[in-house]
C-alpha positions in Angstrom: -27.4 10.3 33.9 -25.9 8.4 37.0 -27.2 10.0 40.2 -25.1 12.5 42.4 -23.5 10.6 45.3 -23.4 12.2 48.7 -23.1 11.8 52.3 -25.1 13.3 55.4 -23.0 14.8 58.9 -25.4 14.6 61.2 -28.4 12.6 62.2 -30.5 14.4 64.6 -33.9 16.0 64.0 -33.4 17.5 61.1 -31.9 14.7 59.3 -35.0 13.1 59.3 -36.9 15.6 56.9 -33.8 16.6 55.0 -33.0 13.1 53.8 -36.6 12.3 52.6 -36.7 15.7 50.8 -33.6 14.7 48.9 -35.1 11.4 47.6 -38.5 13.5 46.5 -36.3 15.0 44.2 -34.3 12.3 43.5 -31.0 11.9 41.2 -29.2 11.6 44.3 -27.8 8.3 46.3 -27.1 9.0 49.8 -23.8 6.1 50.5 -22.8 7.0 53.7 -24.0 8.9 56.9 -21.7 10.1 59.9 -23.1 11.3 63.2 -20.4 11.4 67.0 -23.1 9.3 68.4 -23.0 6.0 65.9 -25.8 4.9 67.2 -27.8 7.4 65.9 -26.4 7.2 63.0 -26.9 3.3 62.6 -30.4 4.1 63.2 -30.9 6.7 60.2 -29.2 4.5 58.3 -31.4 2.0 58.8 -34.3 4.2 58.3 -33.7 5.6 55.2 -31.1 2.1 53.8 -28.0 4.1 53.6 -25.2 1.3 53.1 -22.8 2.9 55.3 -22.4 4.4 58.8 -19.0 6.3 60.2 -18.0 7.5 63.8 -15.1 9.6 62.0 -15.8 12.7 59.5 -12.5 12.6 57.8 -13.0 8.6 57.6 -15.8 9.2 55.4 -14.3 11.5 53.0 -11.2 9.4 52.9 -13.1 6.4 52.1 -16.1 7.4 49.4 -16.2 8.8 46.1 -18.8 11.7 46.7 -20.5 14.5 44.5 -21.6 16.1 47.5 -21.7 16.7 51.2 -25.0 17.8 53.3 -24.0 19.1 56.8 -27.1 18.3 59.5 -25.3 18.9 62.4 -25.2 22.0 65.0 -24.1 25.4 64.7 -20.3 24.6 66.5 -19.9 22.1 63.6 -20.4 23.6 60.4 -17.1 25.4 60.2 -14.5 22.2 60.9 -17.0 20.2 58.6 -17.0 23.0 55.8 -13.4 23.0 55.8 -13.0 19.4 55.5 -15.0 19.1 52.4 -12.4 21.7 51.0 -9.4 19.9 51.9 -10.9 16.8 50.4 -12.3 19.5 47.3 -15.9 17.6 47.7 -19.0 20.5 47.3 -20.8 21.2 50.5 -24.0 21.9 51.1 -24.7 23.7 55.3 -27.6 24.3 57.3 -28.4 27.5 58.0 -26.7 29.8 60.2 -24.0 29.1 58.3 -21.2 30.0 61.6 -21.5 30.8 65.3 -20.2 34.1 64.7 -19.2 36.9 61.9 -15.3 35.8 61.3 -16.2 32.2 61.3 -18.6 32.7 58.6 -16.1 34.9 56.2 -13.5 32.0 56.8 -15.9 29.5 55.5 -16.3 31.6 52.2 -13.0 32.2 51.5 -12.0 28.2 52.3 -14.2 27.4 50.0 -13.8 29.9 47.3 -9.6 28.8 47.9 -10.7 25.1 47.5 -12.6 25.5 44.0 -15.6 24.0 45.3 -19.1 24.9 44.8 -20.6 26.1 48.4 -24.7 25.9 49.1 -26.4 27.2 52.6 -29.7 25.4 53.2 -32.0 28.8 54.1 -35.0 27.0 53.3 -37.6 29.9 54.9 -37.5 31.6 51.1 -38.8 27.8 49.7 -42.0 27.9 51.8 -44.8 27.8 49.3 -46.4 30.8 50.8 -42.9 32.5 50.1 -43.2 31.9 46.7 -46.4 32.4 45.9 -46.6 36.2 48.0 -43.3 36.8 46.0 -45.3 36.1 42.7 -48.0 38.6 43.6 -45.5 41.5 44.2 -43.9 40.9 40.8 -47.1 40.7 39.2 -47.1 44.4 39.8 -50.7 44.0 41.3 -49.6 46.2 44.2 -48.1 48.3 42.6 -44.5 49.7 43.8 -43.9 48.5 47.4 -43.4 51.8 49.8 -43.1 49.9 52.5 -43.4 46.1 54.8 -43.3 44.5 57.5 -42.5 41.1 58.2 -43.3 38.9 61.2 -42.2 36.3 63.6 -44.3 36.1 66.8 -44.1 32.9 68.5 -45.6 31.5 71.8 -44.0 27.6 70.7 -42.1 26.7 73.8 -39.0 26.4 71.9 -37.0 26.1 75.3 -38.8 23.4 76.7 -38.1 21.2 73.6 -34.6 22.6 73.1 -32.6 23.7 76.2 -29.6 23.9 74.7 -30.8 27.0 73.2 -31.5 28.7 76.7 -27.6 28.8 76.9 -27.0 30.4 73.6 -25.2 34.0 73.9 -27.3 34.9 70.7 -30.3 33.2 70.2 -33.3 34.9 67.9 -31.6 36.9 65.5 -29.0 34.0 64.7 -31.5 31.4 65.1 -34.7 33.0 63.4 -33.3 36.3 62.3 -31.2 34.0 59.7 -34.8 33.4 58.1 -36.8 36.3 58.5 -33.4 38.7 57.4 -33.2 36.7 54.6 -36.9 36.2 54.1 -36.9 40.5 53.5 -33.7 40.0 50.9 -35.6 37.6 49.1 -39.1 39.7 48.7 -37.8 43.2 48.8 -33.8 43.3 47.8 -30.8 44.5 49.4 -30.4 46.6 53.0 -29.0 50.0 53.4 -29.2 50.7 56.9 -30.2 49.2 59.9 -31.4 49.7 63.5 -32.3 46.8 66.0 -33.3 46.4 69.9 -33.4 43.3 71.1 -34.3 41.8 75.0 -34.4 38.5 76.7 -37.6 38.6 77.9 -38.2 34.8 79.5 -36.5 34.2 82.6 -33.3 32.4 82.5 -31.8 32.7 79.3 -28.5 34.4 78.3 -29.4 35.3 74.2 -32.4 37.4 73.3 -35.5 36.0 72.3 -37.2 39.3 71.1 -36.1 41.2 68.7 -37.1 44.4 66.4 -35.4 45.7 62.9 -35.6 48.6 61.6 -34.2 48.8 57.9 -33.8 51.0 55.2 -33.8 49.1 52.0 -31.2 50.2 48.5 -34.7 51.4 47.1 -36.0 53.8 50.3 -38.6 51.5 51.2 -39.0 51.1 54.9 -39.2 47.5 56.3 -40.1 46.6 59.6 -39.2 42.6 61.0 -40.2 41.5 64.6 -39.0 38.2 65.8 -40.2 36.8 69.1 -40.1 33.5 71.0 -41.9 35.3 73.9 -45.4 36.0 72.2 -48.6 34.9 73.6 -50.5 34.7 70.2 -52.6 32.3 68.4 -51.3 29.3 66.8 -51.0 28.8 64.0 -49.2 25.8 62.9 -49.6 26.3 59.3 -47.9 29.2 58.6 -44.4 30.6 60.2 -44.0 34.0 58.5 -46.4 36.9 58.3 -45.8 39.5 55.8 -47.5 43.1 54.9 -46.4 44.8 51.9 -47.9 48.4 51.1 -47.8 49.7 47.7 -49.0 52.5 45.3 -52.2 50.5 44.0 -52.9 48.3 47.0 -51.7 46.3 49.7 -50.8 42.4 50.4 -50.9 40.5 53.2 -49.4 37.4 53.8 -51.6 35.8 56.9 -53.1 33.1 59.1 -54.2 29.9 57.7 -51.5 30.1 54.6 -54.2 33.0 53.0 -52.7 36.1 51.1 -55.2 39.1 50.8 -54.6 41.1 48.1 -56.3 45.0 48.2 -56.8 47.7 45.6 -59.1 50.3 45.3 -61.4 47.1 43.2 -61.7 45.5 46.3 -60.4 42.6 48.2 -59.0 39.4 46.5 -58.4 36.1 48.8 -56.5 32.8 48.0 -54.9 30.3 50.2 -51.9 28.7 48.8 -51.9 24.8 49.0 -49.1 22.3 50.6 -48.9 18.4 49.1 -48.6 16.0 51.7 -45.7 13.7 52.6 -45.5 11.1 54.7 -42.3 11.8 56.2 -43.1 15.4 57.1 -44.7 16.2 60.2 -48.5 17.9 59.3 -47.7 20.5 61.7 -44.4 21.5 60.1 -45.4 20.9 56.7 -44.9 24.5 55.4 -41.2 24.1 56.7 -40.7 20.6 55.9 -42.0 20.7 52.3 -39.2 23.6 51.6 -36.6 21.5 51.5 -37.7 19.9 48.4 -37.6 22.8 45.9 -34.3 24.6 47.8 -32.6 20.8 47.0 -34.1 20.9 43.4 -32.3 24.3 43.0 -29.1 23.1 44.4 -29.2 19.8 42.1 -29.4 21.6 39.3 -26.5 24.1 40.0 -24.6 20.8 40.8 -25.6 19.5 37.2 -25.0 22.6 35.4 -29.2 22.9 34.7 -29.5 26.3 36.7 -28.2 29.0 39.3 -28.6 28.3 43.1 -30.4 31.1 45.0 -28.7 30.2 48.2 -24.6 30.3 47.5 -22.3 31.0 50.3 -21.8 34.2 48.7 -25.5 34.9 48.8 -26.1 34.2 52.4 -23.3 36.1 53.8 -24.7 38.9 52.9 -27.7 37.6 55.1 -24.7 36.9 57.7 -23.9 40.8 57.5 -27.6 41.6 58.5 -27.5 39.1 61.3 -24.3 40.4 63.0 -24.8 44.0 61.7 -28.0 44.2 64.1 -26.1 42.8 67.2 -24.1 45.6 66.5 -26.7 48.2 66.4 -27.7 47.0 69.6 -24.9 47.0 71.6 -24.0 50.6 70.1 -27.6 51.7 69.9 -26.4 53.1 66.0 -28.2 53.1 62.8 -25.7 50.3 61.1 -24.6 51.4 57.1 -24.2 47.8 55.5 -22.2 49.6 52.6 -19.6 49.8 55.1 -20.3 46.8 57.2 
Protein backbone atom coordinates (compact mmCIF):
# COMPACT_ATOMS: atom_id res chain seq x y z
CA UNK A 1 0.00 0.00 0.00
CA UNK A 2 1.03 3.70 -0.75
CA UNK A 3 1.71 5.48 2.53
CA UNK A 4 -0.79 8.02 4.15
CA UNK A 5 0.14 11.60 3.27
CA UNK A 6 -0.13 14.36 5.86
CA UNK A 7 0.92 17.61 7.00
CA UNK A 8 2.03 18.94 10.59
CA UNK A 9 0.51 22.74 12.09
CA UNK A 10 2.90 23.53 14.35
CA UNK A 11 6.53 23.26 14.96
CA UNK A 12 7.38 23.94 18.48
CA UNK A 13 8.44 21.49 21.20
CA UNK A 14 6.28 19.02 20.74
CA UNK A 15 6.75 18.71 17.08
CA UNK A 16 9.86 17.39 17.59
CA UNK A 17 8.83 13.96 19.30
CA UNK A 18 5.56 13.79 17.53
CA UNK A 19 7.06 13.71 14.01
CA UNK A 20 9.78 11.05 14.91
CA UNK A 21 6.96 8.91 16.52
CA UNK A 22 5.09 9.00 13.26
CA UNK A 23 8.02 7.64 11.12
CA UNK A 24 8.61 4.66 14.01
CA UNK A 25 5.40 3.56 12.83
CA UNK A 26 5.77 4.40 9.48
CA UNK A 27 3.26 4.12 6.37
CA UNK A 28 3.04 7.74 6.62
CA UNK A 29 4.86 10.68 4.44
CA UNK A 30 4.84 13.88 6.08
CA UNK A 31 4.85 16.57 2.61
CA UNK A 32 4.36 19.74 4.13
CA UNK A 33 4.71 21.47 7.60
CA UNK A 34 3.14 24.99 8.51
CA UNK A 35 4.12 26.96 11.68
CA UNK A 36 3.30 31.50 11.98
CA UNK A 37 6.93 31.64 12.56
CA UNK A 38 8.43 30.13 9.07
CA UNK A 39 11.48 30.01 10.41
CA UNK A 40 10.75 27.48 12.65
CA UNK A 41 9.14 25.82 10.44
CA UNK A 42 12.05 25.86 7.78
CA UNK A 43 14.02 24.48 10.50
CA UNK A 44 11.80 21.29 11.24
CA UNK A 45 11.66 20.76 7.95
CA UNK A 46 15.00 20.58 7.61
CA UNK A 47 15.29 18.27 10.53
CA UNK A 48 13.10 15.72 9.77
CA UNK A 49 13.37 16.41 5.26
CA UNK A 50 9.82 17.50 4.88
CA UNK A 51 9.73 18.88 1.15
CA UNK A 52 7.66 21.71 1.99
CA UNK A 53 7.23 24.64 4.40
CA UNK A 54 4.04 27.24 4.51
CA UNK A 55 3.43 30.60 6.45
CA UNK A 56 -0.39 30.15 5.58
CA UNK A 57 -2.72 27.26 6.93
CA UNK A 58 -5.29 27.39 4.30
CA UNK A 59 -2.29 27.67 1.74
CA UNK A 60 -1.40 24.32 2.62
CA UNK A 61 -4.66 22.59 2.35
CA UNK A 62 -5.27 24.38 -0.84
CA UNK A 63 -2.21 23.27 -2.27
CA UNK A 64 -1.55 19.34 -1.14
CA UNK A 65 -3.32 16.18 -1.63
CA UNK A 66 -3.40 14.99 2.11
CA UNK A 67 -4.74 11.82 3.99
CA UNK A 68 -4.37 13.51 7.10
CA UNK A 69 -3.71 16.55 9.29
CA UNK A 70 -1.68 16.52 12.70
CA UNK A 71 -2.32 19.75 14.69
CA UNK A 72 1.00 20.72 17.09
CA UNK A 73 0.22 23.91 17.80
CA UNK A 74 -1.28 25.66 21.12
CA UNK A 75 -4.51 25.48 22.82
CA UNK A 76 -6.08 28.99 20.96
CA UNK A 77 -5.34 27.16 17.67
CA UNK A 78 -6.92 23.91 17.54
CA UNK A 79 -10.42 25.13 16.95
CA UNK A 80 -9.77 27.53 13.66
CA UNK A 81 -7.38 24.61 12.50
CA UNK A 82 -9.99 21.76 13.19
CA UNK A 83 -12.37 23.60 11.30
CA UNK A 84 -10.26 24.13 8.42
CA UNK A 85 -9.54 20.55 7.87
CA UNK A 86 -13.45 20.21 7.68
CA UNK A 87 -14.02 22.75 5.09
CA UNK A 88 -11.23 21.25 3.12
CA UNK A 89 -12.98 17.43 4.35
CA UNK A 90 -9.15 16.31 5.19
CA UNK A 91 -9.18 13.98 8.65
CA UNK A 92 -7.57 15.69 11.67
CA UNK A 93 -5.76 14.47 14.20
CA UNK A 94 -5.47 17.43 17.70
CA UNK A 95 -3.37 17.63 20.62
CA UNK A 96 -4.81 17.31 23.59
CA UNK A 97 -6.95 19.58 25.29
CA UNK A 98 -8.83 19.48 22.48
CA UNK A 99 -10.46 23.51 23.13
CA UNK A 100 -9.83 26.45 25.49
CA UNK A 101 -13.09 26.01 26.83
CA UNK A 102 -16.46 23.63 27.02
CA UNK A 103 -18.50 25.33 23.80
CA UNK A 104 -15.38 25.38 21.79
CA UNK A 105 -14.86 21.79 22.21
CA UNK A 106 -18.68 20.67 21.33
CA UNK A 107 -18.31 22.90 18.15
CA UNK A 108 -15.30 21.03 17.03
CA UNK A 109 -17.38 17.76 17.31
CA UNK A 110 -20.18 18.62 15.65
CA UNK A 111 -17.82 20.51 12.60
CA UNK A 112 -16.43 17.51 12.16
CA UNK A 113 -19.14 15.03 12.48
CA UNK A 114 -21.05 17.82 9.76
CA UNK A 115 -17.82 17.57 7.54
CA UNK A 116 -17.83 13.59 7.24
CA UNK A 117 -14.41 13.37 8.44
CA UNK A 118 -12.76 11.11 10.72
CA UNK A 119 -11.62 13.23 14.03
CA UNK A 120 -8.58 11.82 16.46
CA UNK A 121 -7.40 13.70 19.84
CA UNK A 122 -3.73 12.88 20.69
CA UNK A 123 -4.35 11.95 24.69
CA UNK A 124 -1.29 10.06 24.69
CA UNK A 125 -1.10 9.70 28.90
CA UNK A 126 -3.37 6.16 28.33
CA UNK A 127 -0.27 4.94 25.73
CA UNK A 128 2.40 5.12 28.44
CA UNK A 129 3.70 1.60 28.83
CA UNK A 130 3.14 1.62 32.50
CA UNK A 131 -0.59 2.45 31.49
CA UNK A 132 -0.84 -0.49 29.64
CA UNK A 133 0.75 -2.83 31.43
CA UNK A 134 -1.18 -1.76 35.11
CA UNK A 135 -4.42 -1.91 32.86
CA UNK A 136 -3.43 -5.59 32.00
CA UNK A 137 -3.06 -6.60 35.57
CA UNK A 138 -6.58 -5.31 36.56
CA UNK A 139 -8.19 -7.34 33.76
CA UNK A 140 -6.31 -10.17 34.62
CA UNK A 141 -8.67 -10.33 37.50
CA UNK A 142 -5.55 -10.71 39.87
CA UNK A 143 -7.06 -8.10 42.08
CA UNK A 144 -9.96 -9.03 42.09
CA UNK A 145 -13.00 -6.43 41.63
CA UNK A 146 -11.66 -2.91 42.13
CA UNK A 147 -13.61 -1.07 45.21
CA UNK A 148 -11.83 1.67 44.97
CA UNK A 149 -8.38 4.02 43.48
CA UNK A 150 -6.67 6.63 43.47
CA UNK A 151 -4.65 8.25 40.99
CA UNK A 152 -1.77 10.71 41.28
CA UNK A 153 -0.13 13.71 39.86
CA UNK A 154 2.34 15.38 42.29
CA UNK A 155 4.82 17.50 40.65
CA UNK A 156 7.66 19.78 42.03
CA UNK A 157 9.03 20.26 37.95
CA UNK A 158 9.15 23.94 37.65
CA UNK A 159 6.77 23.92 34.88
CA UNK A 160 6.54 27.89 35.07
CA UNK A 161 9.96 28.66 34.79
CA UNK A 162 10.14 26.71 31.47
CA UNK A 163 6.72 27.80 30.40
CA UNK A 164 5.47 31.24 31.46
CA UNK A 165 2.89 31.49 29.27
CA UNK A 166 1.18 29.06 31.47
CA UNK A 167 1.42 31.46 34.64
CA UNK A 168 -1.22 33.50 32.63
CA UNK A 169 -3.64 30.81 31.92
CA UNK A 170 -7.24 31.38 33.70
CA UNK A 171 -7.28 27.42 33.94
CA UNK A 172 -4.24 25.80 34.22
CA UNK A 173 -3.98 22.06 36.05
CA UNK A 174 -7.19 20.58 35.38
CA UNK A 175 -7.17 21.59 31.57
CA UNK A 176 -3.50 21.08 31.23
CA UNK A 177 -2.97 17.84 33.34
CA UNK A 178 -6.45 17.05 34.37
CA UNK A 179 -7.00 16.28 30.45
CA UNK A 180 -4.50 13.21 31.34
CA UNK A 181 -5.10 12.07 34.58
CA UNK A 182 -9.33 12.46 33.93
CA UNK A 183 -8.86 10.50 31.22
CA UNK A 184 -6.13 8.28 32.66
CA UNK A 185 -9.26 7.09 35.32
CA UNK A 186 -11.74 6.61 32.07
CA UNK A 187 -9.27 4.51 30.63
CA UNK A 188 -8.49 1.98 33.86
CA UNK A 189 -11.75 2.18 35.66
CA UNK A 190 -14.75 3.36 33.11
CA UNK A 191 -17.22 6.03 33.02
CA UNK A 192 -17.93 8.94 35.92
CA UNK A 193 -21.13 9.41 37.75
CA UNK A 194 -20.54 12.25 39.91
CA UNK A 195 -18.06 14.49 40.77
CA UNK A 196 -16.63 16.87 43.36
CA UNK A 197 -13.41 19.08 43.00
CA UNK A 198 -11.35 21.89 44.98
CA UNK A 199 -8.83 23.35 43.43
CA UNK A 200 -6.21 26.46 44.65
CA UNK A 201 -3.35 28.44 43.14
CA UNK A 202 -0.97 27.81 45.49
CA UNK A 203 2.43 29.49 43.83
CA UNK A 204 2.56 33.07 43.87
CA UNK A 205 1.55 34.87 40.80
CA UNK A 206 -0.47 32.84 38.82
CA UNK A 207 -4.19 33.37 37.71
CA UNK A 208 -5.23 29.28 36.95
CA UNK A 209 -4.89 26.71 39.69
CA UNK A 210 -2.12 24.50 39.99
CA UNK A 211 -3.54 22.11 42.66
CA UNK A 212 -6.26 20.31 42.29
CA UNK A 213 -8.35 17.33 44.05
CA UNK A 214 -11.38 15.07 42.51
CA UNK A 215 -13.55 13.30 44.09
CA UNK A 216 -15.65 10.82 41.77
CA UNK A 217 -18.09 8.38 41.91
CA UNK A 218 -17.71 6.00 39.11
CA UNK A 219 -21.10 4.11 36.83
CA UNK A 220 -19.96 0.93 39.02
CA UNK A 221 -19.88 2.73 42.81
CA UNK A 222 -16.32 2.56 43.03
CA UNK A 223 -14.81 5.52 44.67
CA UNK A 224 -11.76 7.20 42.79
CA UNK A 225 -9.65 9.66 44.19
CA UNK A 226 -7.12 11.98 41.49
CA UNK A 227 -4.80 14.70 42.93
CA UNK A 228 -2.96 16.93 40.46
CA UNK A 229 -0.32 19.38 41.61
CA UNK A 230 2.36 21.56 40.06
CA UNK A 231 3.12 22.80 43.70
CA UNK A 232 4.57 19.52 45.33
CA UNK A 233 7.86 19.30 46.88
CA UNK A 234 8.32 15.48 46.21
CA UNK A 235 10.89 13.27 44.89
CA UNK A 236 11.73 13.03 41.30
CA UNK A 237 11.07 10.84 39.54
CA UNK A 238 11.71 11.31 35.93
CA UNK A 239 10.64 7.95 34.84
CA UNK A 240 7.29 7.79 35.70
CA UNK A 241 4.41 10.61 35.54
CA UNK A 242 1.37 8.83 36.95
CA UNK A 243 0.85 7.00 40.18
CA UNK A 244 -1.93 4.74 40.57
CA UNK A 245 -3.52 2.57 43.57
CA UNK A 246 -6.25 0.30 42.89
CA UNK A 247 -7.92 -1.67 45.82
CA UNK A 248 -9.75 -4.70 45.16
CA UNK A 249 -11.54 -7.86 46.71
CA UNK A 250 -8.38 -10.23 46.49
CA UNK A 251 -5.56 -7.69 46.67
CA UNK A 252 -4.22 -4.43 45.83
CA UNK A 253 -2.01 -2.74 42.89
CA UNK A 254 0.15 -0.16 42.87
CA UNK A 255 1.40 1.62 40.16
CA UNK A 256 4.81 3.39 41.53
CA UNK A 257 8.27 4.98 41.52
CA UNK A 258 10.79 3.72 39.20
CA UNK A 259 8.04 2.35 36.51
CA UNK A 260 7.41 -0.78 39.24
CA UNK A 261 3.83 -2.18 39.77
CA UNK A 262 3.34 -4.17 43.16
CA UNK A 263 0.80 -6.44 43.01
CA UNK A 264 -0.73 -7.83 46.72
CA UNK A 265 -2.93 -10.68 47.74
CA UNK A 266 -3.19 -12.54 50.65
CA UNK A 267 -0.04 -14.96 48.70
CA UNK A 268 2.15 -12.21 49.14
CA UNK A 269 3.74 -9.49 47.24
CA UNK A 270 4.50 -9.74 43.48
CA UNK A 271 7.02 -6.92 41.90
CA UNK A 272 7.78 -6.13 38.11
CA UNK A 273 9.03 -3.07 36.40
CA UNK A 274 7.78 -2.49 33.14
CA UNK A 275 10.49 -1.68 30.45
CA UNK A 276 10.70 1.49 27.87
CA UNK A 277 12.95 0.88 24.27
CA UNK A 278 15.02 3.68 23.64
CA UNK A 279 14.93 6.21 20.79
CA UNK A 280 17.13 8.56 19.84
CA UNK A 281 14.87 11.31 19.23
CA UNK A 282 13.21 11.05 22.62
CA UNK A 283 14.54 12.79 25.53
CA UNK A 284 15.69 9.88 28.39
CA UNK A 285 13.96 11.91 30.81
CA UNK A 286 10.69 12.02 29.07
CA UNK A 287 10.81 8.78 27.64
CA UNK A 288 7.70 7.34 29.26
CA UNK A 289 5.83 10.27 27.55
CA UNK A 290 7.70 10.49 24.46
CA UNK A 291 7.51 6.71 23.63
CA UNK A 292 3.48 7.00 23.79
CA UNK A 293 3.12 8.59 20.89
CA UNK A 294 4.11 5.68 18.90
CA UNK A 295 1.40 3.13 19.84
CA UNK A 296 -1.51 6.11 20.19
CA UNK A 297 -0.24 6.85 16.17
CA UNK A 298 -0.30 3.07 15.44
CA UNK A 299 -4.00 3.01 16.68
CA UNK A 300 -4.96 6.09 14.74
CA UNK A 301 -3.16 4.56 11.39
CA UNK A 302 -5.10 1.84 11.55
CA UNK A 303 -8.48 3.39 12.01
CA UNK A 304 -7.34 5.55 9.06
CA UNK A 305 -6.75 2.26 7.02
CA UNK A 306 -9.73 0.44 8.10
CA UNK A 307 -7.30 -2.27 10.29
CA UNK A 308 -8.92 -1.20 13.76
CA UNK A 309 -10.96 1.18 16.14
CA UNK A 310 -9.20 4.35 17.58
CA UNK A 311 -9.44 4.62 21.37
CA UNK A 312 -9.07 8.32 21.18
CA UNK A 313 -12.11 9.71 18.78
CA UNK A 314 -13.35 13.21 19.27
CA UNK A 315 -16.38 11.55 20.58
CA UNK A 316 -14.34 9.71 23.12
CA UNK A 317 -12.49 12.61 24.54
CA UNK A 318 -15.32 14.84 25.03
CA UNK A 319 -16.48 12.95 27.36
CA UNK A 320 -13.00 13.46 29.05
CA UNK A 321 -13.90 17.33 28.12
CA UNK A 322 -17.16 16.99 30.33
CA UNK A 323 -14.97 15.83 33.31
CA UNK A 324 -12.55 18.65 32.79
CA UNK A 325 -15.20 21.53 32.78
CA UNK A 326 -17.60 19.56 35.02
CA UNK A 327 -15.00 19.92 37.93
CA UNK A 328 -14.41 23.81 37.33
CA UNK A 329 -17.93 23.71 37.89
CA UNK A 330 -17.97 21.97 41.10
CA UNK A 331 -15.69 24.37 42.25
CA UNK A 332 -17.02 27.39 41.66
CA UNK A 333 -20.55 26.05 42.99
CA UNK A 334 -18.92 23.93 45.67
CA UNK A 335 -21.71 21.00 44.23
CA UNK A 336 -21.31 17.29 43.74
CA UNK A 337 -21.51 17.59 39.62
CA UNK A 338 -24.06 14.59 38.00
CA UNK A 339 -22.34 14.00 34.52
CA UNK A 340 -25.64 12.17 33.35
CA UNK A 341 -26.84 15.60 33.25
CA UNK A 342 -23.87 17.51 32.47
Amino acid sequence: MSKLKFAVLGTGFWSLYQIPAWFEVGGVELVAVYNRTVSKAEKVAERFGVPKVFADPEELLQNEELDFIDIITEVPAHAPFVELAAKYKVPVICQKPMAPDYETAQRMVSVCKEAGIPFFIHENYRWEAPIRRYKEVLDAGVIGQPFKARISFLSGFPVFDNQPFLAELEQFILTDMGSHILDVARYLFGECKELWCQILSQTPGIKGEDVATVMMKMKNGMPLYAELSYASIVEHDSFTTVFVLAEGDKGSAYLGPGLEIRTTTRDGTTSEKVTIPSYEWADPDYIVNHESGIPINRNILDDMLGRGKAENTGDDNFRTVQLVWACYESAATGKIIDMDSF
